[in-house]
C-alpha positions in Angstrom: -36.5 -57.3 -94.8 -35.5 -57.0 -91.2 -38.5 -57.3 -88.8 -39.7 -55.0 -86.9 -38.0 -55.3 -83.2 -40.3 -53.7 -80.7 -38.7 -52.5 -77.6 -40.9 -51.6 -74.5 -40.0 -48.5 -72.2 -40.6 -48.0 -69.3 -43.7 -46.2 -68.0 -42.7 -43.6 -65.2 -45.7 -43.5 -63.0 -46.4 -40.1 -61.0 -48.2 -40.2 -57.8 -50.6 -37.2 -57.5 -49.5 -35.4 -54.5 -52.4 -33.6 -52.3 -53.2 -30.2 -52.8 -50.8 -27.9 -50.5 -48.3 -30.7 -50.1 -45.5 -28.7 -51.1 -46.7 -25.8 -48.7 -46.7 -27.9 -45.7 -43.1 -29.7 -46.9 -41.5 -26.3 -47.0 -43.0 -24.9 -43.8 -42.1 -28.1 -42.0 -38.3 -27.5 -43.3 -38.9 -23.4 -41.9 -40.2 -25.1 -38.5 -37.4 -27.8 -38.0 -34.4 -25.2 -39.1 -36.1 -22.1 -36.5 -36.3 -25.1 -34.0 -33.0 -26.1 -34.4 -31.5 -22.3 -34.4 -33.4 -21.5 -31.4 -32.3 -24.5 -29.7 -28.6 -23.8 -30.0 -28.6 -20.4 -29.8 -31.1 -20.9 -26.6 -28.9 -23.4 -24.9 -26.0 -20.8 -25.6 -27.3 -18.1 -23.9 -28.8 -19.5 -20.6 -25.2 -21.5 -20.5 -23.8 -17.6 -21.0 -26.4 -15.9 -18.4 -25.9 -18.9 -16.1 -22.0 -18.3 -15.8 -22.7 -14.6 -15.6 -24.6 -15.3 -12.6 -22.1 -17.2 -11.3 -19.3 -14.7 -11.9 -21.6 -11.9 -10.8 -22.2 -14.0 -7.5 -18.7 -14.7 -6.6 -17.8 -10.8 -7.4 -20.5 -9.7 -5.0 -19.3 -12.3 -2.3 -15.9 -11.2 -2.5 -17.1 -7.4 -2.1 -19.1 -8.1 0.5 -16.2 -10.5 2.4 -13.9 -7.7 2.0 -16.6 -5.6 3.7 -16.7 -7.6 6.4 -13.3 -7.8 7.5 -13.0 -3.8 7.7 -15.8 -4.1 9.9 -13.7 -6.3 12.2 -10.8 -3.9 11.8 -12.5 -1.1 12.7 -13.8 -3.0 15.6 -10.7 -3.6 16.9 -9.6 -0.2 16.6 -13.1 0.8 18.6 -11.7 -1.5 21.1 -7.7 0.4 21.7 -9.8 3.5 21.9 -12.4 2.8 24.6 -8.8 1.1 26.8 -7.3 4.3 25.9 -10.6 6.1 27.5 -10.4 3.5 30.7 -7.5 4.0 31.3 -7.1 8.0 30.6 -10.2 8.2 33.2 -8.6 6.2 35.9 -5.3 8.4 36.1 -7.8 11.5 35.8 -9.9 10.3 38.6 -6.8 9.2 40.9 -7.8 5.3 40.3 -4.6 4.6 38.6 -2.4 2.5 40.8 0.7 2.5 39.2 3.2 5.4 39.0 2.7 8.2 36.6 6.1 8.5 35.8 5.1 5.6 33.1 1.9 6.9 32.8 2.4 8.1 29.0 4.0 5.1 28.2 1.0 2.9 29.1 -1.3 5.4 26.9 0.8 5.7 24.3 0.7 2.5 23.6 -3.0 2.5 22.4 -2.1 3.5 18.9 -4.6 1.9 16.6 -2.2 3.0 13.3 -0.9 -0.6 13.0 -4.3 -1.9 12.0 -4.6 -1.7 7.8 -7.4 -2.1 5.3 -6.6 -4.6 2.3 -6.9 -2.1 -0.1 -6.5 -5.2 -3.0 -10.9 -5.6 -3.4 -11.6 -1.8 -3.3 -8.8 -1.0 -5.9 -10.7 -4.0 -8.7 -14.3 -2.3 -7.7 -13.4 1.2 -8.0 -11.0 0.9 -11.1 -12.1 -1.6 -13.3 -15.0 -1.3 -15.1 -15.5 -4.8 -16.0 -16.0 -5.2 -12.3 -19.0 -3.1 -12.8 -20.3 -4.7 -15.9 -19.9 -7.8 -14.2 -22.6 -7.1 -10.9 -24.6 -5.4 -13.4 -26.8 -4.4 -10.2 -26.6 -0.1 -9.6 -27.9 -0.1 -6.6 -25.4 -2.4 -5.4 -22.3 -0.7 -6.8 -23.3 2.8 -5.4 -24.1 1.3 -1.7 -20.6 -0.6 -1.9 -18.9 2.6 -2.9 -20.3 4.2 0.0 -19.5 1.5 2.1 -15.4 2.4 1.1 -16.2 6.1 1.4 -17.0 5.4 5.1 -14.0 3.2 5.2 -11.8 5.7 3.9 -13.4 8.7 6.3 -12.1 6.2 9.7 -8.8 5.8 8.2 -8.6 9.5 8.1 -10.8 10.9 11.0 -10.0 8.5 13.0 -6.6 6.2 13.0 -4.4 8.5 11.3 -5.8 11.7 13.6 -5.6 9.5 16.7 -2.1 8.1 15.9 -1.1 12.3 15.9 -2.3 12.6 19.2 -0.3 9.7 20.8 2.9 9.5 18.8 4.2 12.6 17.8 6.6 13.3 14.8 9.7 12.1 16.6 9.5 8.7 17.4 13.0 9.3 20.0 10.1 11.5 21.7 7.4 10.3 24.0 4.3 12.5 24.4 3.8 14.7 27.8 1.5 12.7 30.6 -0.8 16.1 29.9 -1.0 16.1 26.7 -2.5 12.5 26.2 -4.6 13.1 29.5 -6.0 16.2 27.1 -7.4 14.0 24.5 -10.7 14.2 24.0 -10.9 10.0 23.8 -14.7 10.0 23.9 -15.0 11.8 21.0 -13.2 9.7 18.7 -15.1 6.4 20.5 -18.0 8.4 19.7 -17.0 9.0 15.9 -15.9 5.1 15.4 -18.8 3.9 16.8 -21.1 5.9 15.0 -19.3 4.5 11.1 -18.8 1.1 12.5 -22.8 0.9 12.9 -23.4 2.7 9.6 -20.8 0.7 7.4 -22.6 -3.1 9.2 -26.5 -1.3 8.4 -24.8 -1.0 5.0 -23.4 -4.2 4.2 -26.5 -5.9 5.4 -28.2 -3.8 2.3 -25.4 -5.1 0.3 -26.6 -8.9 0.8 -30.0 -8.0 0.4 -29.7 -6.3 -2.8 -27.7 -9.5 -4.0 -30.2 -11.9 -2.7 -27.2 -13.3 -0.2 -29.2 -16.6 1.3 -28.9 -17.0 5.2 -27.1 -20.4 4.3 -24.3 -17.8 2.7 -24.2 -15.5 5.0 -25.8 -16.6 8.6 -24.5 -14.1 10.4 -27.0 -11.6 9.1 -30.9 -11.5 9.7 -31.7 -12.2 5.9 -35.2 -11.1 6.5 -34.0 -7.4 7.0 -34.6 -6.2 3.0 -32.8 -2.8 4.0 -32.1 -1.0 6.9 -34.4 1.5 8.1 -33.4 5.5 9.1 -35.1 5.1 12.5 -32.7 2.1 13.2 -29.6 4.0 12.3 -30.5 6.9 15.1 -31.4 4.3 17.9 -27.7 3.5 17.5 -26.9 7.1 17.4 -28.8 8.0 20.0 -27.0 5.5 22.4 -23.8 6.3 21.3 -24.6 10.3 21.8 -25.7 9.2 25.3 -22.4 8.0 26.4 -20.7 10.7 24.7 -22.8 13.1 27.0 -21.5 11.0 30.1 -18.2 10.8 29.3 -17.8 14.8 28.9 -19.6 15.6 32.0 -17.3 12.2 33.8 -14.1 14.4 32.0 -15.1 17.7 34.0 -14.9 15.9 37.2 -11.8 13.8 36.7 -9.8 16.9 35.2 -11.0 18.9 38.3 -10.1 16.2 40.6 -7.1 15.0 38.8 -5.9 19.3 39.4 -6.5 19.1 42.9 -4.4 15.5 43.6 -1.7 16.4 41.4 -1.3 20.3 43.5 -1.1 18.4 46.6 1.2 15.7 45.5 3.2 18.9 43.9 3.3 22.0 45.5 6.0 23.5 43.9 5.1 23.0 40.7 2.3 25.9 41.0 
């Protein structure tokens, strides 16, 4: 008779677990995961809204650059026309001391049509909507697309009408002495002044609205949040002013200019 073999096994001990452990073990597994979705989706999206700043910075900057440099333009085309006005006033008040056989040479010359606007900026902001999307500021596209409005108004009202006046169709031909001398030149210095302070009171909105530092641009009083109404007539006010004088200063030198040029030429009467 075989004897009995007695094998032990193993006693598989179970620790009680506290009441609610299991709760707590899944809601720490719910807390970690959120954490850890929040913290790469979080990351993501400053890291997106941080380049979109950067991009929407560098957009504005370039708009307001471009801006800038059509303010210079137009300054320099302020400048022919007021040498055009000198000049026109001193053969008109007998002051000119060369001969006016050349006379509509030397005016002619003040043709501001050779000054251009890049046109490269204004056709991205206008035409591409991603441009748009990109400021993401509306206050800041509409004031910019006024700013090219005004641009587009002195091309027309005043280069392209002025560069009629002085050069005429034939470029073999040289405009008559009387016609230039008819010009009404303090108008148009009038007109260009008048859009050169409005498209400067504008761009300095343009920074403002874009939070431009006065590290970026200096030039600018960064304090200035906008421009005020009352500022923009001041400037009209003065350039009316000078306007005025300039008509009544016309009336003389015509009348004068008439009464030198009969007695220098009889015969022509």
């Amino acid at each position: 008779m075989n004897p009995k073999i007695k094998v032990r096994m193993p006693k598989f001990t179970r620790t009680p677990r506290p009441r609610g452990y299991w709760v707590r073990e899944l809601l720490m597994t719910i807390l970690a995961t959120s954490i850890s979705i929040v913290l790469t989706f979080g990351t993501a999206n400053l890291i997106d809204n941080h380049h979109k700043k950067v991009a929407q910075r560098k957009m504005a900057m370039m708009v307001i650059h471009d801006i800038d440099e059509t303010i210079k333009e137009m300054e320099q085309v302020d400048s022919i026309l007021r040498e055009f006005r000198n000049l026109q006033f001193e053969i008109l008040e007998g002051k000119y001391t060369e001969s006016l056989e050349f006379a509509n040479i030397m005016l002619s010359n003040y043709d501001p049509s050779y000054i251009k606007f890049a046109e490269t900026t204004q056709r991205i902001f206008t035409s591409n909507v991603d441009t748009w999307s990109t400021i993401g500021k509306v206050d800041f596209i509409d004031n910019v697309s006024g700013c090219y409005i005004l641009r587009d108004e002195f091309k027309q009202e005043i280069i392209d009408d002025f560069h009629e006046l002085v050069k005429p169709k034939d470029d073999n031909d040289l405009a008559k002495l009387e016609d230039l001398l008819a010009v009404k030149s303090e108008y148009y210095v009038a007109i260009a002044s008048g859009l050169i302070n409005e498209i400067k009171a504008a761009n300095e909105l343009n920074k403002r609205i874009m939070g431009i530092s006065e590290k970026d641009y200096a030039k600018f009083n960064t304090k200035m949040i906008g421009y005020e109404r009352s500022d923009l007539d001041s400037l009209y006010d003065a350039v009316n002013e000078e306007y005025l004088q300039d008509i009544e200063r016309r009336g003389h030198a015509m009348e004068n200019f008439r009464k030198n040029r009969a007695t220098m030429y009889p015969d022509e009467d």
